[in-house]
Phi, psi and omega in degrees: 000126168268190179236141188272341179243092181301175330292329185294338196289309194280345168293352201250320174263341131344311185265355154274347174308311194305252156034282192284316186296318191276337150308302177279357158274001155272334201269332141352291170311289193338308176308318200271011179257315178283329191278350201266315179267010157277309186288327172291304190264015199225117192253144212246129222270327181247342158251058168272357186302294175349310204260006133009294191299309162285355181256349212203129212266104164332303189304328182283338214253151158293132172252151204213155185275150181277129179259174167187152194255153168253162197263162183297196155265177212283328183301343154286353215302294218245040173287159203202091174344287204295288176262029201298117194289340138300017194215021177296281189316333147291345165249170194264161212255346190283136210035029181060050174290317193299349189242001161290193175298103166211112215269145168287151155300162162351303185272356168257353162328132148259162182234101208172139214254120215259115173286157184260177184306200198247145201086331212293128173234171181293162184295159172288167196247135166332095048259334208306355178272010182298322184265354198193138156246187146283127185314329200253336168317295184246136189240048172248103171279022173313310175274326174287325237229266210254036168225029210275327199266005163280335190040071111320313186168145178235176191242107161242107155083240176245077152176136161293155148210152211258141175262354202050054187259171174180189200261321187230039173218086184259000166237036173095148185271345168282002163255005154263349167270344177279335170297321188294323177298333179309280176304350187215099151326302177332301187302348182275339196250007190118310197324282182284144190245287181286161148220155162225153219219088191252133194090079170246054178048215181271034169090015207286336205264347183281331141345308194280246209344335172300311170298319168264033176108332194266143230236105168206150212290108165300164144192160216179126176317152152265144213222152179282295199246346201264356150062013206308334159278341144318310174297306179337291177291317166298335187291343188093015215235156187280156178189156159211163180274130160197172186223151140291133175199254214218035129234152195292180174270148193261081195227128164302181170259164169085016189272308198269171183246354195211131153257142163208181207198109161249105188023073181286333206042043145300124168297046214306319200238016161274155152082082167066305219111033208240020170250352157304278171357307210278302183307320177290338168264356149248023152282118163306144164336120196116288188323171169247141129268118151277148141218147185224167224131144182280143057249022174258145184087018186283349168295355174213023180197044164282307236260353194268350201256350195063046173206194184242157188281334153328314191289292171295350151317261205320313180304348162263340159328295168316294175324277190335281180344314179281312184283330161331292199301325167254041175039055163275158181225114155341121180251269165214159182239164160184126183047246172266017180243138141236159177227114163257136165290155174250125193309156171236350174297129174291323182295343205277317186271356173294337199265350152298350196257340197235015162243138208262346179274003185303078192256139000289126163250191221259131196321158164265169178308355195249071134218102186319129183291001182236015164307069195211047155228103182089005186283135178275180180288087168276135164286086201201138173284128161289126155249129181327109179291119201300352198282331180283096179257351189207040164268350176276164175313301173333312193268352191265164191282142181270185182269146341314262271259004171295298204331309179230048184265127193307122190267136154328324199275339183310336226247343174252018182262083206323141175057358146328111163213186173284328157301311202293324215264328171278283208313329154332274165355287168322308190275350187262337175284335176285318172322299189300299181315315168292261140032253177354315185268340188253026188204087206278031176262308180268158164113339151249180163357319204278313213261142183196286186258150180218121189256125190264143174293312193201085161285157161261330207199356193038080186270318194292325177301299188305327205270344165279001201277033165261002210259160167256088188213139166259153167243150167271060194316087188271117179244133203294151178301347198225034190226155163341137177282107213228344174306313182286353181288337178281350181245351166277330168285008154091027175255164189257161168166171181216175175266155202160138181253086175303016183269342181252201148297071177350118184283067165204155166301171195243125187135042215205035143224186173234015175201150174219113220247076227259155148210104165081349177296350168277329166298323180284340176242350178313345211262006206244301199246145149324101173298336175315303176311307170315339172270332187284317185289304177317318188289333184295302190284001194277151182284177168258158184073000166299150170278149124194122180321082171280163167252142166178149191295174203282320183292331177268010194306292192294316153359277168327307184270350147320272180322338169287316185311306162326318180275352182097004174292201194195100193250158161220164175242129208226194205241142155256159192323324185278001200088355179318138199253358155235049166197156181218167187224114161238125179298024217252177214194130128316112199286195183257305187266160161196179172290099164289134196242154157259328196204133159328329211274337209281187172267183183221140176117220201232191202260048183261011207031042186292122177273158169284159168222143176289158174208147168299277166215153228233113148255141184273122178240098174295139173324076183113351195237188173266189178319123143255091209279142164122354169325025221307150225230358188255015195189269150314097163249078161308074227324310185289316179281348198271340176286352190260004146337264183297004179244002165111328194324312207231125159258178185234137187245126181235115175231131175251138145346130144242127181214153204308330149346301187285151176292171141313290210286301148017260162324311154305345171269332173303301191304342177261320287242290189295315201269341169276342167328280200304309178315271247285291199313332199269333177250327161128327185296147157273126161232336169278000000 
């Protein structure tokens, strides 16, 4: 109320100052004696990141200033750095360049936290999310509106559902996959393990495949409306963004065992051939490319495609012609599938080396064939290297026992062998046991995509693969070439530089797994950046396992803290006193704040104020851990906050480093925060 008489005003708020003062220096005490014997006898499940100081020697540690992120605008929801469709239009059009990779600079970062949309719940969980997500997850009708007569995906209620419909599975894809299976027995015995799936819609056919054993890459451009890697990935199924243009995929060669291309609209036999080229080079010996599409079956779906069947004569000509040359073979046809192999014969490529006149011929030595970040696309055959005896299809071990069978390329792997490679094994089933216990998520439902961050071998993908879960492997661009031993085991994976962005939208995994990439990259990539993309791709209420030596521990765990995660720190198996595990988890909701200063709350002028860490303890009720007081304002607590429902407990860290005075100023700080929110007052 104001008053009309300022002195009466001022006399009036005098005799209440005595009162509030000595009221908030008892309720002060009160605070550092319960917050001190609440946090000693109760260990706080989720804001152990606090006790950083008391668990763990400072003095040892990297020390880092405490940070915080502000949330993006609403218009980032679905940002994708790397690839970003605001910035197209600065690059060129010709072979669809614009929509490869080109990360903002240093100084175009954002350091913002990407909200997810309005509507968002956690994802449905595997299998049912194979057939239905939520409508407000990917909230895009594109496909569904102009495409509803493929059932592709239909819009029911608040949620797609996917029927497994597509442009060339018009009775459902489990009868185009069965027909395929038909022409290529392999896929049924083990044989084929991986694929990759290029243009792959909403993934439906690498989704079926999941069911008969086979492991497979969706991929697919970042796009203004059709999200198809989005869809993907909510759906549980692996996918990444990428295009063939005029860089390779960042796949070693000789990786995948199986290709497919469903009326993809790849130009295959423009620009030289040299986006077949690229599929032939990551394809294993052996391997198969499908394609159904046009130009096969143009003798009875010519007429339907808006050309002359002259035309498509020839364009299937070409094609034969083109795979012919880089030592493909007519495998079998039928109806709209065709399948070609890719030779495993030597003679085929000796006869590119001894004829000069040969096209496409055959690469020279000075471009590595696993050569793929940022490598351009050259017209030219990778040929399988003769030194390689039990890298074709034929010769790998089938699935299951491909999984822990030794691959030959470990042996091109600096200090690799078969010893170095069962001891992996070993060492990772016992981790993943630990990993288990201390995170009672994985290994059910909740856990669906999984990223090992910087793998060596993908032990850990191995020692999980009974779990219903997939892993994403990742080996760094600038670490021992270790991918191909993950695609001879019949595992997935890319190559990636953590100094950028990752190629997936952001919300799309649900565990993230590090061992040691900070310690191995600090000297390259900024942990900030690097925490800000994990937090992009991560789901909320998503996980993720760090490992890391000790001196990066508490860092890591600041900068987490900044993002709003909710971290404990836990013993690795062995117990090591130089590497630590920290456990942290995304929360799901927070307040969109544009800025600290502005207020928040009911018209009590409430400011933010930082706290190490804050629990909401409803009256009479158990714990609600994860308050933050800079950050989560979850709506159901801060109203039972404000109706008396609830009280507050402040437990700080302490270590010699911090003041007295300080602390004590945080603590009335907080505790008059708490008077002003409960009464209703402005005091700040």
């Amino acid at each position: 109320m104001k008053y009309k008489d300022e002195k009466y005003e001022k006399a009036d708020k005098g005799s209440r100052v005595l009162p509030k003062t000595v009221l908030l220096i008892v309720l002060c005490g009160l605070s550092f004696y319960l917050g001190g014997l609440y946090c000693g006898k109760n260990k706080m499940e989720v804001n152990d990141v606090a006790k950083v100081g008391s668990s763990f020697d400072v003095e040892d540690s990297l020390q880092v200033k405490s940070v915080s992120f502000s949330e993006c605008s609403s218009d980032y929801q679905d940002y994708t750095p790397c690839t970003d469709p605001r910035k197209w239009k600065k690059y060129g059009t010709h072979r669809l360049t614009f929509m490869e990779r080109h990360c903002p600079p240093v100084f175009d970062r954002k350091q913002c936290l990407v909200p997810p949309p309005n509507g968002y719940k956690p994802p449905i969980r595997w299998p049912k999310s194979k057939n239905e997500c939520w409508y407000r997850n990917v909230p895009y009708d594109w496909i569904n509106t102009q495409k509803s007569n493929q059932n592709w995906l239909r819009k029911e209620g608040e949620k797609f559902i996917f029927p497994g419909g597509g442009t060339m599975f018009p009775h459902g894809v489990s009868a185009y996959v069965d027909l395929m299976t038909d022409l290529i027995p392999e896929m049924k015995d083990g044989t084929i393990r991986t694929a990759i799936d290029t243009g792959c819609g909403v993934a439906s056919w690498g989704g079926d495949l999941l069911d008969r054993g086979i492991l497979t890459v969706s991929l697919a451009p970042r796009d203004n409306h059709e999200a198809q890697v989005q869809f993907a990935l909510e759906r549980g199924i692996p996918a990444i963004l990428g295009i063939i243009s005029t860089q390779r995929l960042p796949f070693p060669s000789n990786s995948f065992d199986m290709a497919h291309c469903s009326r993809c609209l790849i130009p295959w036999t423009e620009f030289g051939g040299v986006y077949l080229l690229e599929i032939h080079r990551i394809l294993r010996p052996g391997g198969f490319w499908v394609l159904s599409g046009p130009p096969v079956n143009y003798e009875n779906r010519w007429k339907g495609w808006d050309t002359t069947i002259e035309e498509q004569r020839s364009n299937y000509e070409k094609l034969q012609d083109l795979l012919s040359s880089m030592c493909f073979k007519l495998y079998a046809k039928k109806d709209d599938i065709a399948v070609w192999q890719k030779s495993s014969d030597n003679l085929c490529y000796n006869k590119l080396s001894n004829d000069a006149d040969a096209y496409p011929p055959k690469c020279d030595d000075s471009l590595e064939p696993d050569s793929a970040w940022y490598t351009p696309l050259r017209p030219c055959v990778v040929v399988p290297s003769p030194k390689l005896k039990k890298t074709d299809l034929e010769s790998t071990a089938k699935w299951p026992e491909r999984l822990h069978t030794t691959p030959e390329r470990i042996s091109y792997v600096p200090g690799g062998n078969g010893g170095l490679f069962k001891r992996d094994n070993s060492k990772w089933k016992t981790r993943a046991k630990h990993y288990k216990k201390l995170l009672s998520a994985l290994g059910s439902d909740k856990i669906r995509n999984v990223m090992d961050m910087n793998t060596a071998y993908g032990g850990l993908a191995a020692a999980l693969i009974d779990d219903p879960l997939w892993v994403m492997n990742v080996v760094s661009s600038y670490a021992a070439n270790t991918l191909p031993v993950v695609f001879d085991r019949g595992l997935i994976g890319t190559y990636h530089d953590w100094c950028e962005a990752f190629s997936t939208y952001p919300r799309t995994y649900d565990l993230l797994h590090v061992d040691g990439l900070f310690t191995s990259e600090s000297q390259r990539c900024e942990m900030k950046y690097v925490m800000l993309e994990m937090d992009r791709i991560l789901r909320p209420n998503g996980y993720a396992i760090i490992r890391e030596s000790s001196y990066f521990a508490d860092t890591i765990a600041s900068v987490a803290k900044g993002l709003r995660w909710s971290c404990r720190k836990e013993q690795t198996e062995s117990e090591s006193e130089n590497e630590k595990l920290l456990i942290c988890q995304k929360k799901l909701g927070f307040l969109r704040i544009k800025s600290q200063q502005q207020p928040i709350g009911r018209s009590s002028g409430f400011r933010l104020f930082p706290s190490s860490a804050t629990v909401v303890m409803p009256v009479g009720s158990e714990v609600l851990s994860g308050f933050h007081l800079s950050g989560y304002l979850s709506s159901e607590i801060w109203s039972k906050f404000l109706s008396g429902q609830a009280a507050t407990i402040f437990c700080f860290s302490h270590s010699k480093k911090r003041s007295i005075g300080g602390f004590l100023y945080v603590q009335i700080s907080l505790w008059a925060l708490s008077l002003t929110a409960l009464s209703g007052q402005t005091l700040f």
